[in-house]
N, C-alpha and C positions, 0 to 999 in steps of 0.2 A: 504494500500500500504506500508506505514513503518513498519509495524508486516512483511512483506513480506520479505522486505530490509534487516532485522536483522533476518533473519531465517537464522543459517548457513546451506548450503551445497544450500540452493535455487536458484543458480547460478552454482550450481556444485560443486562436490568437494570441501570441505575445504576452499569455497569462503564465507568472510561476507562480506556485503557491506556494512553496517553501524551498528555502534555500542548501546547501552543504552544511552538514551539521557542523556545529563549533565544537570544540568541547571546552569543557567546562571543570573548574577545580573539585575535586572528592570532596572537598569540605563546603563547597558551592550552596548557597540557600536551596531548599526543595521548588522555590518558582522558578530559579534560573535554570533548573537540569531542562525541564520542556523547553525554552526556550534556545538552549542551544541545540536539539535535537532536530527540532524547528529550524534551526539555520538563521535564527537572531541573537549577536551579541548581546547578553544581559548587562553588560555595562556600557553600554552605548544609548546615545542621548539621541530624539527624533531630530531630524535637521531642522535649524530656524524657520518658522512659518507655517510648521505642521502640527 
């Protein structure tokens, strides 16, 4: 299912849903593990204007 999620266009068009997983420290908070799984930096800030 996540090879799936990260196939771009597999949603249509120019759509990814998730990106290369990150990883993340063993001692990492329980929210940041999904999100590096997910393919989103947990310490990373949205860019200005979002």
């Amino acid at each position: 299912m996540m090879a799936r999620l990260r196939t771009p266009g597999a949603f249509g068009a120019g759509a990814v849903v998730y990106g290369p997983e990150v990883p993340v420290p063993e001692n990492a908070p329980v929210q940041d593990r999904p999100l590096g799984a997910i393919g989103r930096h947990p310490a990373r800030s949205p860019a200005p204007g979002r």
